[in-house]
N, C-alpha and C positions, 0 to 999 in steps of 0.2 A: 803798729805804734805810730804815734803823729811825730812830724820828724822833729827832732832837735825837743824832745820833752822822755823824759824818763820814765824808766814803768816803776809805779808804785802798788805791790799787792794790796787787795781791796776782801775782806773776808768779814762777811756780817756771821755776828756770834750767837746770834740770838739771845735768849735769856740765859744768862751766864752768872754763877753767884761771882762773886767780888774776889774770892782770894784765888780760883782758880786762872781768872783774867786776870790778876796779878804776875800770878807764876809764868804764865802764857807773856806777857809781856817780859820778865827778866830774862826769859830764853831768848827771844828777836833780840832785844837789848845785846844779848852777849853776840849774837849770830849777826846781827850789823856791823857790829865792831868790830868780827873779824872779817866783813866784807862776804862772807857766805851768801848771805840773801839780798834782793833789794830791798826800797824803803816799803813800809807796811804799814795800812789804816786797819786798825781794827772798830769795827761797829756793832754795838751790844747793847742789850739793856740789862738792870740788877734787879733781881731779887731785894726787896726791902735793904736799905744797909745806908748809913752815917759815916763818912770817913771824914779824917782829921788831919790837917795840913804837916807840914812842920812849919807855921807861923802858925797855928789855933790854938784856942785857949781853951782849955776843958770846960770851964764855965760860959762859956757859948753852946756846950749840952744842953738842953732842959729836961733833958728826962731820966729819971733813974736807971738804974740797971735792970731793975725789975719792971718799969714801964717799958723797956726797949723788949724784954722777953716776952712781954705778955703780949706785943703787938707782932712778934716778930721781924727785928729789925735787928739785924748786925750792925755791930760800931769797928772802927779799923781804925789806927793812926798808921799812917801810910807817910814816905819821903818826900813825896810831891811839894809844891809850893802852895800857897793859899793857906786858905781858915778850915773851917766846918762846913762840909754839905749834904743832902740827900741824894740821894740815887733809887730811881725803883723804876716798876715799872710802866711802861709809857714815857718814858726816859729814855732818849738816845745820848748813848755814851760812845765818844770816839777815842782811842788809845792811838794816836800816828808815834808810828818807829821810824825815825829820820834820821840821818845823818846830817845834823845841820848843817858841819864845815862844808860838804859839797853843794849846800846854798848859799847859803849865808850864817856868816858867823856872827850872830846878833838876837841874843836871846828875847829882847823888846819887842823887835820887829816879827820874831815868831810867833807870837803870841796876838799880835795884831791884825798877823796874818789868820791864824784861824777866825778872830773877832770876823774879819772880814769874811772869810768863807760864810760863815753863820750870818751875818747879812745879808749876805745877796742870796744868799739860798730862804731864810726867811722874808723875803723880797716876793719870790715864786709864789706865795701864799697870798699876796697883796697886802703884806704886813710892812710899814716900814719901823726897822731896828736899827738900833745906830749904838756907836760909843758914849760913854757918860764921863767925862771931863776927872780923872784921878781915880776912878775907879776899873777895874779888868771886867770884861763879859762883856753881852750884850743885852742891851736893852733897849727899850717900849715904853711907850706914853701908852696911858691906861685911864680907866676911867678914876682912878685912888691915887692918881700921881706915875712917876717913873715906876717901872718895875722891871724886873730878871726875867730875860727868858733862857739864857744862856750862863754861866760858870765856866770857869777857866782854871786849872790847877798842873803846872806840868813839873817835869824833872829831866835835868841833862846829868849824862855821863860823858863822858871824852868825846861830848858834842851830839854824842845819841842821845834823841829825846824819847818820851816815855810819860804818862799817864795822858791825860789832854783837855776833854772839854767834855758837857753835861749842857744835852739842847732839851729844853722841856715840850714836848710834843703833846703825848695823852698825860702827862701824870697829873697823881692824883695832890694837889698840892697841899693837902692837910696835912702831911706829913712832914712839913717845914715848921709847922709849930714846933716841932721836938727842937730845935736848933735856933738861934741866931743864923741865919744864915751868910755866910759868908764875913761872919763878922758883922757886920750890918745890921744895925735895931731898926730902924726906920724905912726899909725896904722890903717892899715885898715879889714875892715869885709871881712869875707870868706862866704860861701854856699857850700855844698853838692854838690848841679848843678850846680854850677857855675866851683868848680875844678874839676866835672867829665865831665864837658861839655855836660851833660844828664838829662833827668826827674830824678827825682827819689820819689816815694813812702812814704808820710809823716808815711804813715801806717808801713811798712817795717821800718824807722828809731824809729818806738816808740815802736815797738816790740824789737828791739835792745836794744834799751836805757833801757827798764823796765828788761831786760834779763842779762844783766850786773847790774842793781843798784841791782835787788834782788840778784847777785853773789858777788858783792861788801863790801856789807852788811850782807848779812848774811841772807837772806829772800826770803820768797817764796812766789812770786809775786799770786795774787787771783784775777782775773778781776770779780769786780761787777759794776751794773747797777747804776746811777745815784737814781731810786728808792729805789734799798737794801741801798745804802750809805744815803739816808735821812730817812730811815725807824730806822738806826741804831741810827739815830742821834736824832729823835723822844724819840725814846727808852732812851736813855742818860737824854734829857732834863726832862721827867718825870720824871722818877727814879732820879733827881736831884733836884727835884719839882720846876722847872723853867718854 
C-alpha cells in the first residue's frame, strides 16, 4: 500500500441486474458502518433498466409500462438523489462505499470529487470534459451543443455513501429517448465512441475511472474477487451475530 493512503476494495461486477447490485450495496452499507470492511468501489454494468431519484418526476418517464416490457427495460424508484436515468449496457456504473466522515464531511465536495475522477480519467481518452456551471455530471462540447457523458446520483447514511455515478462508454444511447434525462429537456447524452467515433474498451475506461477515484480520494485502490468481498461480509454478519 502507498504510504499515508488507505486501501479501498476495488471489485468489477460485470454485468449485474440493478436490484441484486442494490442489495449488494445495503450489505457494505451496514458492514461500513460497523467499521467490519474498508471503503469499497464497486464497477458494473446493467442490464436494460430506468431508475428514479427521490427528486424525479414520473413524468420525466416517456414510455409506458408496456413499452418498457416490450423493450426489456426495468424501471426502479430507488433512495438516491437526482431525477431519472438509464443504465445499460456499455455503461459503467460505479457504487463507492465510503465512509465520508473519515474524509471529509461535505456532501458537495463528494460529488465533485467523483465529477473530477471522471475528468481526468476521460482526459486519458484525449476528450476534454469538464463541469457545467449549476448543473451535477460531466460534460462535453459536441458537435449539437454541450452534452452528458457522465450522471451523478448518490445517497448518505451516518456518513456512508451509497449509489454513485453512470460513465457512458459503449452505450447504446437510444434508450434516453424513453426519459427526460436527468430532468433535462434540452440536453442530450454523450458516449466515449460515439465522440471518438471508435470502439473503445469498457475494461480500459474502468481501470481509468478506479485510478483516479483512488487519487481523488485518497486511496489505494485493492481489486478483490467477488468471493474475498462475500467471505468479508460473512465475516461481519457473524461477528455481528446476525
Amino acid at each position: 500500500m502507498t504510504e499515508g493512503r488507505t486501501e479501498c476494495l476495488l471489485l468489477e461486477l460485470g454485468l449485474t441486474p440493478y436490484a441484486p447490485a442494490w442489495e449488494l450495496q445495503r450489505q457494505l452499507v451496514a458492514a461500513r458502518k460497523a467499521g467490519s470492511i474498508p471503503d469499497v468501489l464497486l464497477l458494473c454494468e446493467h442490464p436494460h433498466v430506468i431508475t428514479q431519484g427521490r427528486n424525479g418526476k414520473r413524468e420525466h418517464l416517456l414510455a409506458s409500462d408496456n413499452v418498457l416490457r416490450q423493450m426489456g427495460v426495468e424501471y426502479h424508484v430507488t433512495d438516491r438523489g437526482g431525477d431519472i436515468t438509464y443504465h445499460g449496457p456499455g455503461q459503467l456504473v460505479g457504487y463507492p462505499i465510503l465512509k465520508l466522515d473519515e474524509i471529509r464531511r461535505d456532501v458537495v465536495w463528494y460529488v465533485r470529487q467523483l465529477e473530477e475522477a471522471m475528468i481526468r480519467a476521460t482526459a486519458e481518452f484525449g476528450i476534454n470534459a469538464r463541469r457545467s456551471q449549476g448543473k451535477t455530471g460531466v460534460w462535453v462540447d459536441a458537435s449539437r451543443g454541450e452534452e452528458k457523458l457522465a450522471a451523478i446520483g448518490v445517497h448518505l447514511s451516518r456518513w456512508v455513501t451509497s449509489h454513485g455515478f453512470a460513465y457512458n462508454v459503449a452505450t447504446d444511447l437510444r434508450y434516453f429517448d424513453l426519459i427526460v434525462p436527468c430532468g433535462i429537456p434540452d440536453r442530450k447524452p454523450a458516449s466515449l465512441e460515439a465522440l471518438l467515433g471508435r470502439a473503445v474498451c469498457r475494461e480500459d475506461a474502468g481501470a481509468a475511472l478506479a485510478k483516479h477515484f483512488g487519487a481523488v480520494f485518497g486511496r489505494e485502490m485493492r481489486p478483490v474477487t467477488r468471493e474475498e468481498l462475500d467471505e468479508q461480509l460473512r465475516e461481519c454478519f457473524v461477528a455481528g451475530g446476525e
